[in-house]
MILO-702696 format. One line per field, with one value per residue (C-alpha): residue number from 1; y, x, z. Coordinates in Angstrom, 2 decimals. Last residue first. Example, Ala and Ser with C-alpha at 12.3 -4.5 7.8 and 13.67 -1.06 7.14 Angstrom:
REM MILO-702696
n = (2 1)
py = (-1.06 -4.50)
px = (13.67 12.30)
pz = (7.14 7.80)
REM end
This chain:
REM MILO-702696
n = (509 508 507 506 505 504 503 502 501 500 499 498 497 496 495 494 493 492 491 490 489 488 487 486 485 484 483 482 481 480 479 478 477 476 475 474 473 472 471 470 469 468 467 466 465 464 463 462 461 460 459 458 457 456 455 454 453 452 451 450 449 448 447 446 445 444 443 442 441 440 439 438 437 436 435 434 433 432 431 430 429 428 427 426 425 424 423 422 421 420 419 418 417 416 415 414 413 412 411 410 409 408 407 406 405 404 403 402 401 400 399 398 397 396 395 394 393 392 391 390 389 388 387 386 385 384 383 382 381 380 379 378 377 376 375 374 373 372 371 370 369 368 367 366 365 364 363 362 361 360 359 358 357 356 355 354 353 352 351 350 349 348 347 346 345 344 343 342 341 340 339 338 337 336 335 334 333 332 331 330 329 328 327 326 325 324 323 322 321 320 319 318 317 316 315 314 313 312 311 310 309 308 307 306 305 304 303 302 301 300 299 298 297 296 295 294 293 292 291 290 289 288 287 286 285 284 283 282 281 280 279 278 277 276 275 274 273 272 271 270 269 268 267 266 265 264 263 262 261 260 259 258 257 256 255 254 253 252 251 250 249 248 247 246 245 244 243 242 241 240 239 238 237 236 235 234 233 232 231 230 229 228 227 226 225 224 223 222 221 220 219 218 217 216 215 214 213 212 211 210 209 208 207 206 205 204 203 202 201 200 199 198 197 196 195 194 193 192 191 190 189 188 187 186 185 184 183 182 181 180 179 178 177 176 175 174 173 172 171 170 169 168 167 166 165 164 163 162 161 160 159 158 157 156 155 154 153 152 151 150 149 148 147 146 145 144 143 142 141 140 139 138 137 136 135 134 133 132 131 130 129 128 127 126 125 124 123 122 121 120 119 118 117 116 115 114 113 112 111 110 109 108 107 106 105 104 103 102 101 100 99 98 97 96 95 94 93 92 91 90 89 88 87 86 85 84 83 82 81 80 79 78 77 76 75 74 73 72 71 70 69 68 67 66 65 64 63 62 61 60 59 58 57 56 55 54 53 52 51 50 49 48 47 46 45 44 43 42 41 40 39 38 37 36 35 34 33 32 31 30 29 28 27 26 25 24 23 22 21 20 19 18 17 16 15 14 13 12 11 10 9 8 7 6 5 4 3 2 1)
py = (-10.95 -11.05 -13.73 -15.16 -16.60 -19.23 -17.20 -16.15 -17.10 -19.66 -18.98 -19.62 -21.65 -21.04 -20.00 -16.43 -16.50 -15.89 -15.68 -12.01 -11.27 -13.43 -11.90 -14.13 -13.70 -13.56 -9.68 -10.07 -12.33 -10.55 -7.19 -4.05 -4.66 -3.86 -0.93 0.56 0.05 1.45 -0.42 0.32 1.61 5.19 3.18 1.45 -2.16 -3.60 -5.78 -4.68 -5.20 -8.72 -9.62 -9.03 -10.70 -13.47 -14.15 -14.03 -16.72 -18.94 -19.29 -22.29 -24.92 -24.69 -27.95 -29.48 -28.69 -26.06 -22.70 -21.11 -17.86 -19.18 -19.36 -21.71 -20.90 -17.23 -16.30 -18.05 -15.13 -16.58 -13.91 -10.90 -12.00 -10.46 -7.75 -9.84 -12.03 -9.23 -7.69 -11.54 -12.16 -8.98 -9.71 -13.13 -11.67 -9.70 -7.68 -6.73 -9.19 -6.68 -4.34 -0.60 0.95 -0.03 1.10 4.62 4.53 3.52 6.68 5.67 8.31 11.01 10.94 14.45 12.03 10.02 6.33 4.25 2.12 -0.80 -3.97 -5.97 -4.16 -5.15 -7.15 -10.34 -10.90 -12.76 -12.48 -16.30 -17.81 -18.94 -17.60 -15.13 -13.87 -13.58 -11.70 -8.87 -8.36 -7.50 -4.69 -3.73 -2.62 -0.97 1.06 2.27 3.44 5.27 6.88 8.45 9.00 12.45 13.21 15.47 12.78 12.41 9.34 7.33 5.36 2.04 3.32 3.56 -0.35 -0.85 -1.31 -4.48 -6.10 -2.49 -1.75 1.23 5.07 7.07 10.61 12.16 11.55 13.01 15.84 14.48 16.75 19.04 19.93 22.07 18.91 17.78 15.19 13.38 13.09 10.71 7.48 6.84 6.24 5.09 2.10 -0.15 -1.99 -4.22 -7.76 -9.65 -12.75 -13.45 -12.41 -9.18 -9.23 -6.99 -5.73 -4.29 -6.88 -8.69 -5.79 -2.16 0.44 3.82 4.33 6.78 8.90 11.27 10.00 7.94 6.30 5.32 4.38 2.05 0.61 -0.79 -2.06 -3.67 -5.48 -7.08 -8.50 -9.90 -11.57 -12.99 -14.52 -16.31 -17.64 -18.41 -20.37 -22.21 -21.57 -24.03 -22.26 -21.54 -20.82 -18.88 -17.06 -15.96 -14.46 -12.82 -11.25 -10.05 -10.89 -11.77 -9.44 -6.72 -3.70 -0.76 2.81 5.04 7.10 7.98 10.18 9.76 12.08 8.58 8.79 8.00 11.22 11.33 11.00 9.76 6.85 5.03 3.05 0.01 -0.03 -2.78 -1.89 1.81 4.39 5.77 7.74 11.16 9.60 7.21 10.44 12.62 10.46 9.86 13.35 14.82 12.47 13.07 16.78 16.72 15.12 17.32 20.29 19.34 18.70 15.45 15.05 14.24 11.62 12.85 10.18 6.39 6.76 4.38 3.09 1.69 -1.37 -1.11 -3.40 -3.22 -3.23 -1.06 0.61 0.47 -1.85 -0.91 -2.59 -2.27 -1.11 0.35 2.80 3.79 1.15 -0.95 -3.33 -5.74 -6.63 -4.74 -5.69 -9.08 -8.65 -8.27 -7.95 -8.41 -12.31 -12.80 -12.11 -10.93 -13.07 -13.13 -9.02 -7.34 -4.54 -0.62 1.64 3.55 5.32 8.86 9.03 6.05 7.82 11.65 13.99 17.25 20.09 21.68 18.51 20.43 23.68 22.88 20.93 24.29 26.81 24.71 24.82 28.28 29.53 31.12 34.43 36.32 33.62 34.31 36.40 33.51 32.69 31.63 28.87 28.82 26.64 24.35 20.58 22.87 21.28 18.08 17.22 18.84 15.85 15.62 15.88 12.84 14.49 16.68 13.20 12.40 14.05 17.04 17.87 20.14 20.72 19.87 16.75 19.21 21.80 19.81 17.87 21.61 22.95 19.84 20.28 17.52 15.61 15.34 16.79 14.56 13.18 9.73 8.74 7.59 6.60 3.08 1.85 3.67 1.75 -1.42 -5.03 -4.72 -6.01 -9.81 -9.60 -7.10 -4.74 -1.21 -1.44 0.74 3.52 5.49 9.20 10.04 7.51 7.27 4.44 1.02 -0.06 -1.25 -4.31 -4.43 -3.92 -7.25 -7.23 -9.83 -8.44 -5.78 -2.50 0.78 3.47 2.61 3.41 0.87 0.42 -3.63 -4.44 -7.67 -9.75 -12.89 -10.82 -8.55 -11.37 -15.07 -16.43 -14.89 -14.60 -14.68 -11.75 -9.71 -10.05 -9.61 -6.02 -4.49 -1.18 0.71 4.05 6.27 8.14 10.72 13.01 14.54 13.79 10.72 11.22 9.25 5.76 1.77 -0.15 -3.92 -5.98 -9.12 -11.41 -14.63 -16.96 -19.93 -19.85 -18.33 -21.00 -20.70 -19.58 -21.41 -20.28)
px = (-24.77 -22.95 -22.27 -19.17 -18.91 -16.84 -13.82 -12.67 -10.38 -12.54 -12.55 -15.80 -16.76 -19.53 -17.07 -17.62 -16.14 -18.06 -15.79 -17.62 -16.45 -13.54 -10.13 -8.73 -4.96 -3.58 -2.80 -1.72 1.37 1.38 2.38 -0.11 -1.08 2.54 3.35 0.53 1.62 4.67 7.90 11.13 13.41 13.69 12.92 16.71 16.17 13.86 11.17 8.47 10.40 11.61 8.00 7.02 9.62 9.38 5.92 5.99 8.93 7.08 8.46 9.59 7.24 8.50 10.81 9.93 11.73 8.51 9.25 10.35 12.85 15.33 12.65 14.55 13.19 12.75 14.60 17.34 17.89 17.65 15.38 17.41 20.18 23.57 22.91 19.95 22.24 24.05 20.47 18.95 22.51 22.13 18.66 19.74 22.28 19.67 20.86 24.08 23.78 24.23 22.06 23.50 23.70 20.50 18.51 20.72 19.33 15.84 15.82 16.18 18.04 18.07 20.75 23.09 26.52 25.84 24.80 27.54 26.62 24.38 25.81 22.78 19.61 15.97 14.68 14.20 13.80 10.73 8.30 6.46 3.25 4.88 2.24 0.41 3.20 5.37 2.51 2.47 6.42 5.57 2.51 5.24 7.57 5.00 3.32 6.69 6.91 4.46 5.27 8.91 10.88 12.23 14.23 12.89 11.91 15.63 18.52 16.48 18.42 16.24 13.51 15.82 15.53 11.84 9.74 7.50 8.86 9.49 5.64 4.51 5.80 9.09 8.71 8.62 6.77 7.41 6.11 3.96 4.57 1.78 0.47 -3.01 -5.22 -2.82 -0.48 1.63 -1.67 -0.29 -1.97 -0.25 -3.81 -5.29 -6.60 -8.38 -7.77 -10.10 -9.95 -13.69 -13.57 -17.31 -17.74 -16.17 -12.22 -10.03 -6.63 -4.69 -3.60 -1.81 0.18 0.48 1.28 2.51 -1.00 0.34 -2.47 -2.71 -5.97 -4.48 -2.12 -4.99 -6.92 -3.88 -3.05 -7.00 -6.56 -2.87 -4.87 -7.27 -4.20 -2.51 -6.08 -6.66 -3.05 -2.91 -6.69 -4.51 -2.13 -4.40 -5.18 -3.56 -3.55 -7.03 -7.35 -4.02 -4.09 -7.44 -6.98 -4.03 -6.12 -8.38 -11.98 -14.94 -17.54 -16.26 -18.87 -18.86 -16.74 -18.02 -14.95 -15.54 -14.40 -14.60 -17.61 -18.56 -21.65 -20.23 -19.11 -19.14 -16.85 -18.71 -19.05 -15.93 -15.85 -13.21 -11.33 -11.33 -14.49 -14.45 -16.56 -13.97 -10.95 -11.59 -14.05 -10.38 -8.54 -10.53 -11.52 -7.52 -6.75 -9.83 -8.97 -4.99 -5.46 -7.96 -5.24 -2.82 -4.30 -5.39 -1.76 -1.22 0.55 -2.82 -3.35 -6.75 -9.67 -8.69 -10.45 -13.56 -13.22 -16.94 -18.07 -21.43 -24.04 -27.54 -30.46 -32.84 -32.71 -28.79 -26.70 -23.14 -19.82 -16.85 -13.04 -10.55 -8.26 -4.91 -2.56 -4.90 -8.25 -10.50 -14.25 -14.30 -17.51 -16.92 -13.29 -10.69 -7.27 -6.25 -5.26 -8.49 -10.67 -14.36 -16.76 -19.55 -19.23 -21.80 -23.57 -23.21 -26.43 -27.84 -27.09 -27.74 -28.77 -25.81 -23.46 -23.87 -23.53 -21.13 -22.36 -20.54 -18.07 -14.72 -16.12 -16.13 -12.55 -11.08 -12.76 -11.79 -8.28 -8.14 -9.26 -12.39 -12.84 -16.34 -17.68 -20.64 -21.58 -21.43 -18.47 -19.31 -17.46 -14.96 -15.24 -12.58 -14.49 -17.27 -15.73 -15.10 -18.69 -20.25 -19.24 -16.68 -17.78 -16.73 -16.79 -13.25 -11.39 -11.82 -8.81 -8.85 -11.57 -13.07 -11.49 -13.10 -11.05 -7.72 -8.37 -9.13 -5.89 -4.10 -5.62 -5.20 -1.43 0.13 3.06 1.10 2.64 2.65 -0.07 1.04 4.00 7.59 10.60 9.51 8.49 11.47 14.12 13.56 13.02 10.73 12.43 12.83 15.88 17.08 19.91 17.35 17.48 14.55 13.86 10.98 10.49 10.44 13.66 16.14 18.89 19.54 23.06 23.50 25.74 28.22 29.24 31.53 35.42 34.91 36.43 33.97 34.56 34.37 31.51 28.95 25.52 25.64 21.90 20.90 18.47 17.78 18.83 16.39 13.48 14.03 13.07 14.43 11.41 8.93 5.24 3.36 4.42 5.54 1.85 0.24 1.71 1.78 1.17 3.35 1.61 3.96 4.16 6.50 6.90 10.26 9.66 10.59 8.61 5.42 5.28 3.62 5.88 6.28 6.57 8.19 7.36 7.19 3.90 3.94 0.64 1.91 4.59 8.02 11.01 14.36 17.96)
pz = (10.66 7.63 5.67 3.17 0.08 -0.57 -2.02 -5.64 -8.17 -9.86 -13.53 -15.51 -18.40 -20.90 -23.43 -22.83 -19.54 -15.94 -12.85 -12.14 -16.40 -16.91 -18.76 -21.29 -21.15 -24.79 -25.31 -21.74 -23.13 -26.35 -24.50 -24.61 -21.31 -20.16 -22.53 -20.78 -17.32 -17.92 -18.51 -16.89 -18.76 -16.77 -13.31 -13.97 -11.99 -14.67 -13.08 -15.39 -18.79 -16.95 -16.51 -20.09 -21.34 -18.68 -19.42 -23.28 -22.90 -20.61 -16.62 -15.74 -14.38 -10.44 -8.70 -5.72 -3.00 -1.86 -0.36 -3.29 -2.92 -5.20 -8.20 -10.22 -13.84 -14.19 -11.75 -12.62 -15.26 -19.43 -20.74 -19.66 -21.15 -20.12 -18.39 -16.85 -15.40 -13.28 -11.81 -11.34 -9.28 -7.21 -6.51 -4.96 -3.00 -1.20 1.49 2.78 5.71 8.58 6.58 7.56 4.04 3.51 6.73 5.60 2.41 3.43 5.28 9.33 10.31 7.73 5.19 5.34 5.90 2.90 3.31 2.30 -1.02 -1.27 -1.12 -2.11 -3.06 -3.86 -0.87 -0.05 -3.97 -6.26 -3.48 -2.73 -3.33 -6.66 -9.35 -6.90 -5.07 -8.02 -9.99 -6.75 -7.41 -10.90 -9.69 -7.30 -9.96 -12.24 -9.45 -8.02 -12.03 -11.38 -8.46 -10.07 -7.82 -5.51 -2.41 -0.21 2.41 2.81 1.79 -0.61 -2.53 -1.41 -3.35 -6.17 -5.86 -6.29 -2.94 -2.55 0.21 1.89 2.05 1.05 2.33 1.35 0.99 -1.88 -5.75 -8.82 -11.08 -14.29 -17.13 -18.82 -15.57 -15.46 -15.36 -12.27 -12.80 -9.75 -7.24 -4.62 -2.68 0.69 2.07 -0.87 0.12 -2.94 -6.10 -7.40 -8.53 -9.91 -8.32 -8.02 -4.77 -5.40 -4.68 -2.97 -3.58 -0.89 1.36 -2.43 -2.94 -4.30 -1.79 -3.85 -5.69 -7.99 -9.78 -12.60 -14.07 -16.37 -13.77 -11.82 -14.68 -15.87 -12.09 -12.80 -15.84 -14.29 -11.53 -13.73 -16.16 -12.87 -11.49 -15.08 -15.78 -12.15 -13.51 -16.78 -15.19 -13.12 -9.37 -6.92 -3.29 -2.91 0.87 0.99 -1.97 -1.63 1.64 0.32 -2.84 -0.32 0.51 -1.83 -0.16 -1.83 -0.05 -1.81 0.38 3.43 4.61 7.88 10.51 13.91 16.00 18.38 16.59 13.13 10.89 7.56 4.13 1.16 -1.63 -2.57 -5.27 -5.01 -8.43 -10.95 -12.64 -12.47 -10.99 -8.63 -9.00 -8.44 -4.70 -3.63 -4.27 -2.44 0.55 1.30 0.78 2.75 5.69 5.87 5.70 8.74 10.80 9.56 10.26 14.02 14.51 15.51 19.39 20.98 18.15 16.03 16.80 14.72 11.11 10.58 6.53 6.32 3.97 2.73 2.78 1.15 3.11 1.69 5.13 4.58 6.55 7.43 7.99 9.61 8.85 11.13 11.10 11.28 12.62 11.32 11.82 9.85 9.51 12.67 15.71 16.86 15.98 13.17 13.64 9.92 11.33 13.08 9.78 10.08 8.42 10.61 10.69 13.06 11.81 11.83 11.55 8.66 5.89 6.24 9.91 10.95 9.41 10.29 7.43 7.86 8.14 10.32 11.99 11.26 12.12 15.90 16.00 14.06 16.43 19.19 18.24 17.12 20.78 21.29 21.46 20.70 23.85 25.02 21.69 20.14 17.74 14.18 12.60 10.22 6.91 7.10 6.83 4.31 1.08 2.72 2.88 0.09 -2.35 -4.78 -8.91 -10.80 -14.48 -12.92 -12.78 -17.12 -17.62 -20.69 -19.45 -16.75 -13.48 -10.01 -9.09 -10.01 -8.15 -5.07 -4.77 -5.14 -2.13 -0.36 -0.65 -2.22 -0.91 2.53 5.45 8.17 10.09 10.99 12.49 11.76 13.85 14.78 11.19 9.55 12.13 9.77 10.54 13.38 16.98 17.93 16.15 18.76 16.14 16.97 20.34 21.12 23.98 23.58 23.46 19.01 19.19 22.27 21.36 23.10 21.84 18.26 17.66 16.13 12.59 11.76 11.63 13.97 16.85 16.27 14.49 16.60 15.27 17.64 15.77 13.70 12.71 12.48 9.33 11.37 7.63 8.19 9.55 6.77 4.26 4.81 6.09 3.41 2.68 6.00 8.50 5.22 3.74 6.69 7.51 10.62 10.77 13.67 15.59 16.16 19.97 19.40 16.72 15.44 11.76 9.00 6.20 5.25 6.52 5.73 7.19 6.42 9.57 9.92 13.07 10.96 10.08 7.47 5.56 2.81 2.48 4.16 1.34 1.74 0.87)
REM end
């Protein structure tokens, strides 16, 4: 088995879903990371869905015949098609695991979590306050009412902070354009220009889809703005400022500016960072998993696209789209997580058991997993599995087409037999796994430095299968390895020398 190079490009996509509904008309994120990262991924296996229930000649499933899904005809074993059935049968706008109700209490709380010293802003208080009907009118249908009162009092963009600019630096691979720094399934993200001219970045949210509840749609903007406003103010997390409305009437989450890029960018124009730069951009991305998970927060789509770096190289994490609040102030225990969502490259194996969006995991630990993968990808510019189950069981009758159990269960090449062979050596010694020293996912011939002791420990801890053993981020940054890693401040270390894990910096029109 080969691995491409990051620069390498394949027609992968990793979703990024809530639960699987009756809704047509989804809207499919692709991701960068899967395009560029790995051959032999879920383009290699064509997650094929045997739908015909007679065996080929072979003995092998055959192959699916075109199927109906959400109003659109797919034939779910084309290898030209997506990897997995979840990123056609999903949409946005479904329910959140949290109600908003619930996501508010707990920002506006008073100790024992730091979250309720943040404060929100008036804007999403007033999105569902009802408007008054004229006289003209003493009737007017929920809808409008709802679409009226969503923009009272809201702050307009361009009045409160000023007016978009023009992106020199936009990237052509995150869809970016003359006008978007970058672009998604979901939104799209430009910059701003203050009168005291200081640039912003802008989250612009795509109009309400025609099939999306007007609920739902609001839902998704207060939850993302929420969590990324609870959870802001420190170093190694993007701050994000307000929600408004441009002059086209989308919403808007305005957010600071990290002119450095991605960590994928980075990867790929400065392919040969040292071990201890590698060490720095890990140990920066676990302080800022730790406030996340402090405050009661899983992320849920940790990986390179979604950490961003200040021109200096300082690592922050950002989107919250898929975030989840798993301990409120008034929760003594933290509740877990449904619905699959993420990227499948970076999913942990019981995310693969999955069989219904009411079955439960532990976010956290999610965090922990991908956090690992994300080290792989900057150490060897490759993932450490294809994906993290081989063989996996039947998927029970009552599992929703398209869970990751039944996408699973229904792998015409089982998998990853590579991640069954680091899960059998590491019963034995989890210090001596191939993986540690023979990545099998390399791109290169050339042979990779092993692995260090203090790095595989800590790795392996990380990368444990069972979610229960696996390490939290705490136990993580309290290892020797991280213990050791000197951590620059902006690139800037105390010796007088300065790590280089950041971009040539970039201008804006």
């Amino acid at each position: 088995m080969t691995m491409p190079s990051i620069t390498d490009s394949m027609d992968i996509t990793s979703s990024r879903t809530t639960s699987i509904q009756e809704t047509p008309s989804p809207k499919i994120r692709n991701g960068r990371l899967s395009q560029l990262f790995h051959a032999h991924s879920l383009h290699g296996r064509k997650l094929d869905i045997q739908l015909a229930h007679q065996p080929s000649p072979s003995g092998q499933p055959p192959l699916a015949e075109p199927v109906p899904i959400n109003g659109s005809t797919v034939k779910l074993a084309d290898p030209s098609r997506r990897a997995s059935i979840q990123s056609l049968a999903s949409s946005p706008g479904q329910k959140l695991s949290r109600s908003i109700g619930s996501i508010f209490r707990h920002f506006q709380q008073p100790p024992p979590t730091p979250v309720a010293s943040l404060g929100l802003l008036s804007s999403p208080s007033s999105i569902n306050k009802p408007s008054v009907s004229s006289s003209n009118n003493p009737t007017p249908s929920s809808s409008s009412v709802s679409s009226q009162s969503a923009y009272d009092h809201v702050d307009r963009l361009e009045t409160k902070y000023g007016a978009y600019i023009k992106p020199n630096d936009r990237k052509k691979h995150l869809g970016g354009n003359r006008k978007n720094l970058a672009s998604g399934a979901t939104a799209v993200i430009r910059l701003v220009q203050t009168r005291e001219k200081k640039i912003l970045a802008v989250k612009e949210f795509s109009k309400k889809d025609k099939n999306e509840e007007e609920r739902h749609y609001l839902k998704r903007m207060q939850n993302e703005y929420c969590i990324g406003k609870a959870v802001s103010g420190h170093r190694h997390v993007v701050s994000t400022m307000d929600l408004v409305i441009d002059e086209h009437h989308r919403w808007c989450t305005v957010m600071e500016y990290c002119a450095g890029g991605d960590l994928f960018s980075l990867l790929e124009e400065r392919p040969s960072l040292s071990y201890m730069e590698q060490g720095c951009l890990f140990k920066q991305l676990l302080l800022g998993l730790q406030h996340l998970h402090r405050l009661g927060i899983a992320h849920r789509d940790i990986k390179p696209e979604n950490l961003i770096l200040t021109l200096g190289g300082t690592l922050k994490i950002a989107d919250f789209g898929v975030a989840d609040v798993v301990q409120t102030c008034f929760e003594k225990e933290p509740h877990e997580c449904h619905e699959w969502c993420g990227s499948e490259n970076f999913w942990s194996p019981e995310i693969w058991a999955l069989t219904t969006p009411e079955d439960g995991y532990d976010g956290r630990a999610l965090d922990c997993w991908s956090a690992a993968v994300t080290y792989f990808c900057i150490r060897h510019h490759a993932l450490p599995f294809r994906c993290s189950f081989y063989r996996a069981p039947p998927a029970p009758p009552h599992a929703k087409l398209g869970s990751p159990a039944f996408v699973a269960a229904q792998a015409a090449d089982l998998g990853d037999r590579g991640y069954q062979e680091y899960v059998d050596q590491r019963k034995k010694d989890p210090m001596n796994c191939r993986l540690w020293v023979d990545h099998p996912l390399h791109a290169s011939n050339k042979p990779i430095d092993p692995l260090p002791d203090p790095v595989r420990a800590c790795l392996s801890h990380l990368l444990d299968p069972d979610p229960i053993q696996r390490w939290t981020v705490d136990q993580a940054l309290d290892h020797e390895w991280l213990q050791q890693v000197e951590m620059c401040q902006d690139g800037k270390l105390d010796n007088g020398w300065r790590h280089y894990h950041c971009l040539p910096t970039p201008t804006v029109a």
